[in-house]
KOLKOLMI-305493 format. One line per 4 residues: number of its first residue (from 1); their letters; for each residue x, y, z of C-alpha. Coordinates in nm, 3 decimals. Example, Ala and Ser with C-alpha at 12.3 -4.5 7.8 and 13.67 -1.06 7.14 Angstrom:
KOLKOLMI-305493
1> as> 1.230/-0.450/0.780; 1.367/-0.106/0.714
end
This chain:
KOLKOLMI-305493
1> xxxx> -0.513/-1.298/-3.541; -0.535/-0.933/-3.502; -0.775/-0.731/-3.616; -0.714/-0.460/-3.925
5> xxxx> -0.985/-0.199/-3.838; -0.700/0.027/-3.675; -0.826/0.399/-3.777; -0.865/0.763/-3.677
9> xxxx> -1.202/0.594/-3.478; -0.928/0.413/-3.237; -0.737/0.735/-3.168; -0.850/0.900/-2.788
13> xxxx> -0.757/1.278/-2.702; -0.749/1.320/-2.352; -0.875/1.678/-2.279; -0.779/1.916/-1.989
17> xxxx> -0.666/1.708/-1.674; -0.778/1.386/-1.834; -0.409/1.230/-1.874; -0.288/1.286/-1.514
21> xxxx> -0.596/1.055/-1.392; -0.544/0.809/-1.628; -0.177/0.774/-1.603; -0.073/0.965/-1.247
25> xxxx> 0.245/0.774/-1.224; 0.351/0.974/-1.496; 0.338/1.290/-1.309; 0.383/1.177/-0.951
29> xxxx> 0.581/0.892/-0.940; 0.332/0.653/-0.802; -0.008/0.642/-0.625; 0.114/0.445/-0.310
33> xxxx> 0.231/0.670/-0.028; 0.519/0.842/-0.195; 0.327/0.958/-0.497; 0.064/1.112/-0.166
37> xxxx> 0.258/1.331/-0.002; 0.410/1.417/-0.321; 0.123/1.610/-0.360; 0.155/1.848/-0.030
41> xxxx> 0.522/1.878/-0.151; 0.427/2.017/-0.531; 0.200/2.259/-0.301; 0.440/2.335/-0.069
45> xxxx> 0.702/2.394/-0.373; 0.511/2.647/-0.521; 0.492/2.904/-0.192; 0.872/2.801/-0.171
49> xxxx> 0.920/2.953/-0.455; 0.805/3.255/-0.373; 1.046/3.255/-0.067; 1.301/3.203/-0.356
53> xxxx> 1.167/3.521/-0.525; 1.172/3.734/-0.198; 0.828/3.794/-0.146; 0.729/3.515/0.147
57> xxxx> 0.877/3.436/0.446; 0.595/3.255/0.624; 0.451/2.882/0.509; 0.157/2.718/0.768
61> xxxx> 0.019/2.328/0.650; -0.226/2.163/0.868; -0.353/1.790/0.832; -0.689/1.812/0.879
65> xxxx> -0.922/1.547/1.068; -1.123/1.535/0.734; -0.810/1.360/0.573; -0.756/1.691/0.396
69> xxxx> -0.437/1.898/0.368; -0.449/2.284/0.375; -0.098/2.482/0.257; -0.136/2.890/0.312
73> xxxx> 0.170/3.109/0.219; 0.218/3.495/0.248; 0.359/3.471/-0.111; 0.230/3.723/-0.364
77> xxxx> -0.126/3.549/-0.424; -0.155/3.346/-0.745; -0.334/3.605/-1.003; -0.658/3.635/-1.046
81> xxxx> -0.714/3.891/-1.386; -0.856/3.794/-1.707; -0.672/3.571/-1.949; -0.799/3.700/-2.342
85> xxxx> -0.618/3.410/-2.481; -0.726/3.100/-2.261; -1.134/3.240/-2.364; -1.140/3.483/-2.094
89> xxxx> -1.070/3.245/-1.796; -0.944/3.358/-1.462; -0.509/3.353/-1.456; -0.665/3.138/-1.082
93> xxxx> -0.827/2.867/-1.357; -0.599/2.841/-1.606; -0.308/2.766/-1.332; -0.490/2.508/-1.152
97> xxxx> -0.675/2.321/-1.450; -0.439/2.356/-1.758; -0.081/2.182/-1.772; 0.215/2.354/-1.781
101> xxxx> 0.051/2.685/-1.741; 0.196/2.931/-1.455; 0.499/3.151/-1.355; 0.793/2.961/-1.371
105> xxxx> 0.875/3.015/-1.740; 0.914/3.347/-1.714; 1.229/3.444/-1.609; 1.087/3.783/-1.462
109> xxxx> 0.896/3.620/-1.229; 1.119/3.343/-1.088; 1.493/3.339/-1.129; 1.476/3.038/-0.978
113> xxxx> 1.208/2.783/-0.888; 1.168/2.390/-0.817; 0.814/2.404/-1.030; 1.026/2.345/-1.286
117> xxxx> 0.692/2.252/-1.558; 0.425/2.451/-1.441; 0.231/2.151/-1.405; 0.209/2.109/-0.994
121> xxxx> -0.064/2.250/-0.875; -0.275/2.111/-1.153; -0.177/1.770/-1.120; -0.268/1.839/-0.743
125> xxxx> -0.601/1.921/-0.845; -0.660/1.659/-1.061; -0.593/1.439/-0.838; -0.777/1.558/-0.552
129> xxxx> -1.145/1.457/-0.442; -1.217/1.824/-0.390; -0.957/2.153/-0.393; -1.023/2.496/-0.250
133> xxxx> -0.860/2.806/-0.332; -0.791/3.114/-0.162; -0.636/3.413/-0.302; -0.543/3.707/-0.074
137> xxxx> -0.506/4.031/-0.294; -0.542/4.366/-0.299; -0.783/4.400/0.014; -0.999/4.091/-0.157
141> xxxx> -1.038/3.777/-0.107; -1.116/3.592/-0.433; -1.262/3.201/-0.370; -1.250/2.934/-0.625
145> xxxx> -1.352/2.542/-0.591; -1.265/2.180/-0.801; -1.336/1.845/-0.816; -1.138/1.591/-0.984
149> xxxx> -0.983/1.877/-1.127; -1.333/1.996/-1.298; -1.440/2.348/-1.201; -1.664/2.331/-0.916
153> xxxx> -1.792/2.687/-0.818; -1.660/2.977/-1.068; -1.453/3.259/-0.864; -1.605/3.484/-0.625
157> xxxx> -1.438/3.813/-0.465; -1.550/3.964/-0.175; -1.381/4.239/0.038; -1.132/4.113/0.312
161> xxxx> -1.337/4.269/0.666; -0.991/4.241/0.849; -0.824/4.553/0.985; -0.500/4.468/0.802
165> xxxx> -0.664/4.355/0.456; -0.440/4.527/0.248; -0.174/4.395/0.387; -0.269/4.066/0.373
169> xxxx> -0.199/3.868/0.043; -0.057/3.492/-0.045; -0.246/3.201/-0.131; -0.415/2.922/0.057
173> xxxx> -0.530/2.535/-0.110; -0.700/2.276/0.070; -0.717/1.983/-0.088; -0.856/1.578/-0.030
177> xxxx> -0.631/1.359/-0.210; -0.902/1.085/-0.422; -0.913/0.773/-0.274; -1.025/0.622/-0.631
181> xxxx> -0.648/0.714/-0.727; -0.427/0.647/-0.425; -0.375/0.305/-0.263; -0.371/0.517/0.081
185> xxxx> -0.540/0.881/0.145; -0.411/0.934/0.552; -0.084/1.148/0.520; 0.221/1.117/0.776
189> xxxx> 0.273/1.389/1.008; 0.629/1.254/0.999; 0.748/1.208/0.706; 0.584/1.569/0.648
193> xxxx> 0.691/1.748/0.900; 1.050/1.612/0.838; 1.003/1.744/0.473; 0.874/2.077/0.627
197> xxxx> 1.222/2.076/0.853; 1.406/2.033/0.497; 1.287/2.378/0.372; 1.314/2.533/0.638
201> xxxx> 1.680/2.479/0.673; 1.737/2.553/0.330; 1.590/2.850/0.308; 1.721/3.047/0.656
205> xxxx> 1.481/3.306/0.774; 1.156/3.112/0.651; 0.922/2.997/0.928; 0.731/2.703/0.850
209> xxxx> 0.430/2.541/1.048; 0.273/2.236/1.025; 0.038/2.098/1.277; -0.173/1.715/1.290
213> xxxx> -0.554/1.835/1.378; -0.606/1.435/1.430; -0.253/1.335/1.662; -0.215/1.700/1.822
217> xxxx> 0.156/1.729/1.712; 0.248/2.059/1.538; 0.598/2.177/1.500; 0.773/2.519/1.383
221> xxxx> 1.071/2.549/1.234; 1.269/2.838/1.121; 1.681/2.800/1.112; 1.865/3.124/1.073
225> xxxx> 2.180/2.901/1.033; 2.089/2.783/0.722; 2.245/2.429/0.615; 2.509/2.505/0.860
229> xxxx> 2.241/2.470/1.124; 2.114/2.127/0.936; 2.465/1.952/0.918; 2.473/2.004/1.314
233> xxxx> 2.062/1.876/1.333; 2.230/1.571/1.119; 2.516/1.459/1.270; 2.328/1.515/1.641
237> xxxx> 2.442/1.234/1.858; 2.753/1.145/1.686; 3.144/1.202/1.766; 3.251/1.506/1.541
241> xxxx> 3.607/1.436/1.426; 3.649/1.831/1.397; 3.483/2.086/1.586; 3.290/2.334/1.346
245> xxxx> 3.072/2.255/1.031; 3.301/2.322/0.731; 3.066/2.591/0.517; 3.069/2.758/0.187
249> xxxx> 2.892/2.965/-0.079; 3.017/3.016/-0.394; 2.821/3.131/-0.771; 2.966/3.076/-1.082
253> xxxx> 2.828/3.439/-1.285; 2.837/3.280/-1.640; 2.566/3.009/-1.531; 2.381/3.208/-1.278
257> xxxx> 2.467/2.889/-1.059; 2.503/2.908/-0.664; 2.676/2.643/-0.500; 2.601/2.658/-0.096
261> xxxx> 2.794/2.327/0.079; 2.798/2.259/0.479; 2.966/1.926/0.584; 3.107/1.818/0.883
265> xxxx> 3.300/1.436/0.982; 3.194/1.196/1.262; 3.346/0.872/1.398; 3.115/0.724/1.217
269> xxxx> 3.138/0.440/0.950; 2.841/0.513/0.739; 2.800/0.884/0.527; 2.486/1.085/0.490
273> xxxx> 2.484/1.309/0.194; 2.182/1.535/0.067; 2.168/1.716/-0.273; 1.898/1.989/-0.307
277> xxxx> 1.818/2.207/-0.586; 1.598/2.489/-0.610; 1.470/2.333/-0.247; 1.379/2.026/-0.467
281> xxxx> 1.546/1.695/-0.243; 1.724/1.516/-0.512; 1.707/1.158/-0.359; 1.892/0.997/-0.645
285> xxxx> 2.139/1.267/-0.680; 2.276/1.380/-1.045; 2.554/1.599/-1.196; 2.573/1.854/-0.906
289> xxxx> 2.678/1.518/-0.669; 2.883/1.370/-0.917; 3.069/1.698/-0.923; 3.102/1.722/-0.577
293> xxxx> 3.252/1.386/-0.495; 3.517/1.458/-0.738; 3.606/1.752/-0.602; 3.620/1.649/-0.238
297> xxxx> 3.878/1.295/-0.310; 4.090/1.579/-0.529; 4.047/1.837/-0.270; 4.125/1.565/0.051
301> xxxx> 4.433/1.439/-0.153; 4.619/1.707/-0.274; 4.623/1.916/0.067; 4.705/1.539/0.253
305> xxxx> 5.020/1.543/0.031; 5.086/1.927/0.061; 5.105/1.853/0.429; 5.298/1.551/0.398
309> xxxx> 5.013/1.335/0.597; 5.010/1.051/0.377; 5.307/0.813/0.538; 5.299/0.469/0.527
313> xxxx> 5.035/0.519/0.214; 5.093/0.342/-0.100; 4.779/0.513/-0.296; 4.606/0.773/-0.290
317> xxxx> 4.290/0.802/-0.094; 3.985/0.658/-0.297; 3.578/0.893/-0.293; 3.466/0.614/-0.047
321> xxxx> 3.754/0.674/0.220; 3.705/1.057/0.218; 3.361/0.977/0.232; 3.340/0.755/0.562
325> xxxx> 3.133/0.923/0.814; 3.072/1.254/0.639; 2.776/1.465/0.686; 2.689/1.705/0.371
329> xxxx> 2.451/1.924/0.293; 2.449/2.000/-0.134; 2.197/2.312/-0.245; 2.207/2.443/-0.570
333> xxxx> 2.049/2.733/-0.711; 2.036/2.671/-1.076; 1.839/2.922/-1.345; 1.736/2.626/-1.569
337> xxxx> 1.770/2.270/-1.393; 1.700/1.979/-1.608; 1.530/1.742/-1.382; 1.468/1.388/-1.502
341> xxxx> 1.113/1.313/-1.423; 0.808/1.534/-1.263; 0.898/1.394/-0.926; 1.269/1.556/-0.998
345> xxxx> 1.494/1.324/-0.794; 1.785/1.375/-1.022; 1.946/1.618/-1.187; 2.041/1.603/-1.483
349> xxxx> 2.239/1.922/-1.590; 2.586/1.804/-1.807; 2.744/2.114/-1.748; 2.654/2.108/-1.303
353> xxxx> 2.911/1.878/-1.265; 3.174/2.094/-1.393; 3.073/2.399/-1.205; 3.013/2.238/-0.902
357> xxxx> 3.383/2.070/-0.898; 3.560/2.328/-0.960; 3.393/2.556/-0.729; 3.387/2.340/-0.411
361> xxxx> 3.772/2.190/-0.481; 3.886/2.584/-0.508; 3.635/2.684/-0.178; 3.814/2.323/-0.005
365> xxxx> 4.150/2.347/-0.092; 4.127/2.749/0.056; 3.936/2.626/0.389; 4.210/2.378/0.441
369> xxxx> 4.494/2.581/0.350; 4.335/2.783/0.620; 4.269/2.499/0.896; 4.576/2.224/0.888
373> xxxx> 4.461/2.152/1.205; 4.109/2.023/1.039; 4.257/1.827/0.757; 4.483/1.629/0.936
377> xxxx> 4.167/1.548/1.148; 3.999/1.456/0.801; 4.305/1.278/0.650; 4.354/1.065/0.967
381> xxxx> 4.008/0.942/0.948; 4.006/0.879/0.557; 4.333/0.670/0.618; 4.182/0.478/0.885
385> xxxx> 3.928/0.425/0.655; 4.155/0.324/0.346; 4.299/0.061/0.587; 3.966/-0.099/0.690
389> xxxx> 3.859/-0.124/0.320; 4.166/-0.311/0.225; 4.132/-0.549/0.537; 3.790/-0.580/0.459
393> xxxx> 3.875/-0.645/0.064; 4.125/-0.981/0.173; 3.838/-1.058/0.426; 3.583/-1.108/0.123
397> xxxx> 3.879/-1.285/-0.074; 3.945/-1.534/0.219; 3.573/-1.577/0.262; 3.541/-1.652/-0.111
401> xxxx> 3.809/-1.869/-0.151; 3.704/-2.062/0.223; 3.297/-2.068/0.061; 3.455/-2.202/-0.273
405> xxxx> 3.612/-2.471/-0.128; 3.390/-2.542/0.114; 3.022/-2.559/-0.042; 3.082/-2.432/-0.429
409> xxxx> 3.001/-2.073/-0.308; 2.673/-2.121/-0.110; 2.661/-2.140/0.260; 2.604/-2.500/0.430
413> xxxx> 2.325/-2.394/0.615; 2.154/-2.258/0.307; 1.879/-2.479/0.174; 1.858/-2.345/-0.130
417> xxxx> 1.525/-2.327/-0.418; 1.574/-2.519/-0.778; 1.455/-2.230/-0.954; 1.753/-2.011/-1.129
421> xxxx> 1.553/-1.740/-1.288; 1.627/-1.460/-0.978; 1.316/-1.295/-1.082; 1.100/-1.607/-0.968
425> xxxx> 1.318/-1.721/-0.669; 1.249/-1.615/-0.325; 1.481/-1.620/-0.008; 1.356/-1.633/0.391
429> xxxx> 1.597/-1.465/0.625; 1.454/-1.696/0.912; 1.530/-1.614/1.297; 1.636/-1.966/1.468
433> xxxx> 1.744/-2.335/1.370; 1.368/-2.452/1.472; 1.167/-2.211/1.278; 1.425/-2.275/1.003
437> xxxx> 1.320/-2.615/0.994; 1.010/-2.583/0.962; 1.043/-2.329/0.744; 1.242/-2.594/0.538
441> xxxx> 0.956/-2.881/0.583; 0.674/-2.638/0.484; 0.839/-2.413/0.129; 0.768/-2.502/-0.211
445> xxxx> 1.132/-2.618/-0.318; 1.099/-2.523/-0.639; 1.137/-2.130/-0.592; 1.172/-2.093/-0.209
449> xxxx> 1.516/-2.086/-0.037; 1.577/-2.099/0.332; 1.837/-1.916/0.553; 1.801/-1.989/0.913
453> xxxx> 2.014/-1.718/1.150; 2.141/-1.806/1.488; 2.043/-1.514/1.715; 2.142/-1.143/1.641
457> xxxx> 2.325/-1.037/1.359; 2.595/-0.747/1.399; 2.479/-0.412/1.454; 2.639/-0.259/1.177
461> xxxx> 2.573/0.115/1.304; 2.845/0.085/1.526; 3.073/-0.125/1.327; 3.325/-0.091/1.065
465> xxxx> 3.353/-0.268/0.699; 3.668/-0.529/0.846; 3.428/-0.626/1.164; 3.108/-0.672/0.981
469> xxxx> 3.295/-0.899/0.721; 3.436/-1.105/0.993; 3.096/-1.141/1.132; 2.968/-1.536/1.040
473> xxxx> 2.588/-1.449/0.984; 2.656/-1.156/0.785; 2.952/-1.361/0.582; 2.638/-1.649/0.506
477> xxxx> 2.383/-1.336/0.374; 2.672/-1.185/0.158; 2.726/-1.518/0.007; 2.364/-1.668/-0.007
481> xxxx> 2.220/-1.326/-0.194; 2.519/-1.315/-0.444; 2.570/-0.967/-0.503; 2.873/-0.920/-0.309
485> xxxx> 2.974/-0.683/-0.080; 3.126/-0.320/-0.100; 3.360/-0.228/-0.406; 3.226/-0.575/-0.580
489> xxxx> 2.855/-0.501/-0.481; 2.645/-0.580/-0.815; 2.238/-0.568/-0.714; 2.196/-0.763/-1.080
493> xxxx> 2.403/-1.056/-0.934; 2.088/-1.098/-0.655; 2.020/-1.432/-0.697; 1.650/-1.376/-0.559
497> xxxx> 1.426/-1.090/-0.584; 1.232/-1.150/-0.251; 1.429/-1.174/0.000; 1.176/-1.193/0.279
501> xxxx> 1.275/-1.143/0.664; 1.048/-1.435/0.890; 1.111/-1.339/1.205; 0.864/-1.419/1.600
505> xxxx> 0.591/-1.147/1.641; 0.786/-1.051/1.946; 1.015/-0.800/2.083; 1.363/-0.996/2.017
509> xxxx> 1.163/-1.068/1.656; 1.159/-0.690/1.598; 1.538/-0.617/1.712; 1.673/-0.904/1.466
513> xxxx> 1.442/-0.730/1.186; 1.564/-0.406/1.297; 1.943/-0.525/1.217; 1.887/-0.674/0.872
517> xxxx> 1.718/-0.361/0.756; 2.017/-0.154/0.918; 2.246/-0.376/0.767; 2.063/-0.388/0.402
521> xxxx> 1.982/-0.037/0.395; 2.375/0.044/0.546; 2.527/-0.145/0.278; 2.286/-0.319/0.009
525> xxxx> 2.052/-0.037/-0.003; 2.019/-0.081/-0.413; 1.839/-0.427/-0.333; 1.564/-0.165/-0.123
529> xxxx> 1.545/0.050/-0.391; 1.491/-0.256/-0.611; 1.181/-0.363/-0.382; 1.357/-0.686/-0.335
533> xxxx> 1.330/-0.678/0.038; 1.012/-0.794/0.200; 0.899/-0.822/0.575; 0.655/-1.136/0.605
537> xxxx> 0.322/-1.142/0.861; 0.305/-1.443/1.048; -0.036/-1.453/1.218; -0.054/-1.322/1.579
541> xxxx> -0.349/-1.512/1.696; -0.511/-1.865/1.592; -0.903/-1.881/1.654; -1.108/-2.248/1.588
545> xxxx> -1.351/-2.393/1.705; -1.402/-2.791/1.572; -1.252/-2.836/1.289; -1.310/-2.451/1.193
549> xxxx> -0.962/-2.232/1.211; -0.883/-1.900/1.080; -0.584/-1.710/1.131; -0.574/-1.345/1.301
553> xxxx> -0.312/-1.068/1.178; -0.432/-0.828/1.445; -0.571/-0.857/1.769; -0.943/-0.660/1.638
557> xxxx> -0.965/-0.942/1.311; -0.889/-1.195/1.659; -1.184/-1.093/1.812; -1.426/-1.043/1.453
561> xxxx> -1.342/-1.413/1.421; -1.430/-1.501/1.787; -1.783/-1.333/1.762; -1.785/-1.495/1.390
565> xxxx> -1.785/-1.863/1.564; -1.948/-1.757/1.850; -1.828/-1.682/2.208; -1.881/-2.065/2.354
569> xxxx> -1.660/-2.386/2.248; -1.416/-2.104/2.061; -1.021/-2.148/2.127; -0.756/-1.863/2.089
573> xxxx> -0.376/-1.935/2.094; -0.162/-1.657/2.083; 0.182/-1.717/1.883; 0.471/-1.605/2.028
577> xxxx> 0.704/-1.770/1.810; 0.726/-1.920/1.457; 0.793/-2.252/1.617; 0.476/-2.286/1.776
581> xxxx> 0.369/-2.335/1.425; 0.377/-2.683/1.258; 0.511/-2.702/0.895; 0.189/-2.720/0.746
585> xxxx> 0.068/-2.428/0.921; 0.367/-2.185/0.847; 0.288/-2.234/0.463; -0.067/-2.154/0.474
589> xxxx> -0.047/-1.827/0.697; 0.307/-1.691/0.616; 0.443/-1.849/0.319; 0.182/-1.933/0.009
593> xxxx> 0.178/-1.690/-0.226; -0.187/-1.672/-0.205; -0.281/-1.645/0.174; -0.008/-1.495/0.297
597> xxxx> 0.085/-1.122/0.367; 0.402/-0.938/0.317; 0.518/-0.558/0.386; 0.740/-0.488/0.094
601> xxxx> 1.031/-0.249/0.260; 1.071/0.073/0.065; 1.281/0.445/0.145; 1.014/0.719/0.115
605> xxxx> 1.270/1.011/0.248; 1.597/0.877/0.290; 1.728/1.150/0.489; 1.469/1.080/0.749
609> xxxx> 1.500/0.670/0.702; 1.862/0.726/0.799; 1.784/0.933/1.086; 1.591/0.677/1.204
613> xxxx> 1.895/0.415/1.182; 2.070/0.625/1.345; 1.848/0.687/1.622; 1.770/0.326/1.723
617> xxxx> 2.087/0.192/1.616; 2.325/0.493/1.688; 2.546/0.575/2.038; 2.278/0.877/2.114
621> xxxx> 2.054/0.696/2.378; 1.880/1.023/2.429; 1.745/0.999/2.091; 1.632/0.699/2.103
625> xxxx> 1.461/0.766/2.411; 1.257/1.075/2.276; 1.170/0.866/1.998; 1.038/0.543/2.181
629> xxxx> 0.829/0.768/2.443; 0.664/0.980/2.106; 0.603/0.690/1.913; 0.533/0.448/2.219
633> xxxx> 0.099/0.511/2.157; 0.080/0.337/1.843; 0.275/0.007/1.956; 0.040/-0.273/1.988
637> xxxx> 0.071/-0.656/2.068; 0.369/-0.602/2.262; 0.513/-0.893/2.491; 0.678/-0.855/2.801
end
């Protein structure tokens, strides 16, 4: 029974930078790797800003080999004078220990900014083993140090000794993200520097460096083309159906809003479209995007019928034929965006949609008023398009109607789990008829299913909606998953929530994993975003010695184990393939909840997830081979 002693003695007040440690998620997202190197990006955000205001032009981050981060910007230099109110505390203090303290509510200061709550940098430093400050002002250089977002060392000023001191101002923080908060401390240069490329494109003129002390890679990027430039970075290695990026800016006065759109068509099935605001990547999109897809199916229709390029068309064409193999680039500057969340990956502005479609369909409609010769381009693409979706829409009936009759809706070669709840029901995609089986021998029944795959699946990159349907192996994933395909695609039909790829720790393994997550991410990417999808670790290596066994995920636990048991009497087998595992064997390492290990698949930057579909999947071979040569040091355990 529950206790009645509930008084004011139960209530806690977190002071300070308390909350943010004991509930970061709140103010990060997570404290895996997103919620990581979402703190160089709230750092970043801030010198962005000033780039925004006018006043810096120049950002330089640097990974250090300490596992630190250090962002330095030739910005105005955060302010350093006495604050009366906040008991005489530096402006420098207040900013970086007290939420939703800084410049970005007032309107003098930033007409527009991403640090939409003034609560960043703070939750940066409370966050961080240890943060540094530098201010650059005035011919000083003023010094201030935290630690887990305590003061550390009160501000010092002392007189900047370099010949240009006076001109030098801006601000520069090093931080060490805590390891007692994140699951992982070691940043990506990649996924950073990809970021980096981002802001750099949106904000033409800015030069941004970043550089990897501990992997020697440093990159500098500065695009006086603008988005314009980063629709053509985009859409690299694809056929253009037209020659030139389409490109407009456009402001609505009354809302101080600035619509800036570059987009450009490929032969390509699949569409990549990125919404920014303020700078800020708004992953899951929001009003502005919502606007903007209405106005480009109105825009794409009415100047298809003005120009009579619509024969042998019933319908009109629908958002998802315009939108086949489109390449868009979305950046609003907004005065007061209402972003859902500190990690601000939607927006959520009522009125943005409004503004945003009626600006683009007016700047659309004029551009192809102006360019017949680019909208017939565009039209004749969407109606190929509009074709292929029907085809592929009395594909899925057929294949319904054959499963139906066939096996009650489930594929033969599914052995499926007893379990019904999808929440406690688990799927293996399984690469070959033998592993299958013993994949089939060794699973708990009750909440495991089985789906064995005959060799490759489709490479959807390179393949259109009719083609993929017709494939047989992608026909038996649509129906064993249950969330349909396309138009009918429901992720709350998923009739598991693991589905787990098992494929051989071997090259051909790789390439089959490679094409589920091309084809999930393609065209189920809401069961991703879900975390349903899961990679699982069979063991590389097998080390006994009598009746002693363990099993070895990488070849350095391998050779622990070997000096473990001893050098003499001790047996390794290397597995090659799932089969060379019995039953038994395959449930204990790969399988059993409690021994086994899974990678659970996840899009940190989905503009840079889908360049990297693109590149290994895609037509561009020279892109691939760039990538495979830079990335080709930190392969290990690879067969030939």
């Amino acid at each position: 029974m529950a206790q009645n002693n509930y008084n004011a003695s139960n209530i806690t007040v977190l002071e300070g930078l308390e909350p943010v440690r004991e509930r970061p998620a709140m103010y990060i997202g997570s404290t895996d790797v997103r919620g990581l190197h979402h703190l160089v990006y709230e750092v970043v955000d801030n010198a962005v800003d000033e780039a925004l205001a006018g006043v810096c032009d120049h950002i330089i981050v640097t990974l250090g080999r300490d596992g630190t981060c250090t962002v330095e910007d030739n910005g105005r230099g955060i302010p350093v004078d006495i604050m009366e109110e906040q008991d005489g505390k530096s402006a420098l203090e207040v900013v970086m220990t007290v939420l939703h303290a800084g410049g970005k509510f007032d309107k003098n200061t930033y007409q527009v900014s991403g640090g939409l709550h003034g609560v960043g940098v703070s939750v940066v430093n409370a966050l961080s083993e240890f943060l540094q400050v530098e201010v650059f002002r005035d011919g000083y250089i003023y010094d201030m140090g935290f630690a887990r977002g305590g003061l550390k060392s009160d501000l010092t000023s002392r007189k900047n000794a370099a010949p240009d001191a006076f001109e030098k101002h801006g601000t520069k923080i090093s931080f060490k993200p805590d390891a007692l908060i994140f699951e992982t401390v070691t940043f990506d240069y990649d996924i950073l520097s990809h970021r980096m490329r981002e802001l750099a494109f949106l904000n033409r003129g800015i030069t941004i460096e970043i550089s990897d002390e501990r992997s020697g890679y440093a990159d500098i990027f500065n695009y006086e083309g603008g988005i314009s430039e980063f629709v053509t970075y985009l859409i690299t290695g694809k056929e253009t159906v037209h020659p030139d990026v389409i490109y407009f800016d456009t402001k609505d006065a009354a809302s101080m809003t600035e619509v800036e759109v570059a987009l450009q068509y490929s032969t390509a099935y699949s569409e990549t479209m990125m919404t920014f605001v303020n700078s800020v990547n708004t992953r899951e999109g929001g009003t502005h995007l919502e606007g903007f897809r209405s106005a480009l199916t109105r825009a794409i229709n009415k100047s298809a019928k003005d120009n009579n390029l619509m024969k042998g068309m019933s319908e009109s064409l629908k958002g998802e034929d315009v939108r086949e193999g489109l390449v868009t680039v979305i950046s609003l500057k907004v005065a007061n965006p209402q972003f859902e969340g500190q990690t601000k990956m939607r927006l959520g502005n009522s009125n943005v949609k409004g503004i945003v479609d009626s600006l683009v369909y007016q700047s659309l409609t004029e551009y192809f008023e102006e360019n017949p010769k680019v909208i017939q381009a565009i039209v004749s693409k969407a109606v190929g398009a509009a074709r292929a979706r029907e085809a592929a829409r009395k594909a899925r009936e057929l294949a319904r109607r054959k499963s139906t009759l066939e096996s009650g809706g489930l594929p033969g070669k599914l052995a499926d789990c007893s379990e019904r709840d999808p929440s406690k029901s688990e799927i293996y995609i399984v690469e070959g008829d033998s592993a299958g089986g013993s994949a089939k021998q060794g699973r708990s029944r009750q909440f495991q299913a089985i789906l064995p795959l005959r060799g490759k699946i489709l490479n959807v990159e390179k393949a259109n909606p009719h083609r993929i349907l017709k494939n047989a192996e992608i026909q038996t994933l649509i129906s064993a998953i249950g969330c349909g395909f396309g138009e009918s695609f429901d992720v709350e039909k998923a009739r598991y929530h693991h589905i787990i790829f098992m494929t051989d720790a071997d090259v051909d393994g790789a390439h089959i994993c490679t094409l589920l997550l091309t084809f999930f991410y393609r065209y189920m990417p809401e069961l991703i975003e879900k975390g349903y999808i899961y990679i699982a670790q069979p063991p590389l290596f097998r080390v006994a010695k009598g009746k002693n066994e363990k099993y070895a995920f990488s070849e350095e636990e391998m050779k622990r184990y070997v000096k473990e048991f001893g050098d003499k009497g001790v047996s390794v087998q290397r597995y090659k393939g799932l089969g060379e595992m019995n039953a038994d064997q395959l449930w204990h390492t790969t399988m059993a909840p409690e021994s086994r290990v899974l990678k659970q698949v996840s899009v940190i930057e989905a503009s840079y997830a889908d360049e990297i579909f693109s590149k290994l999947m895609g037509d561009d071979v020279e892109a691939r081979k760039e990538f495979i040569i830079r990335h080709s040091k930190e392969v290990t355990n690879l067969d030939i």
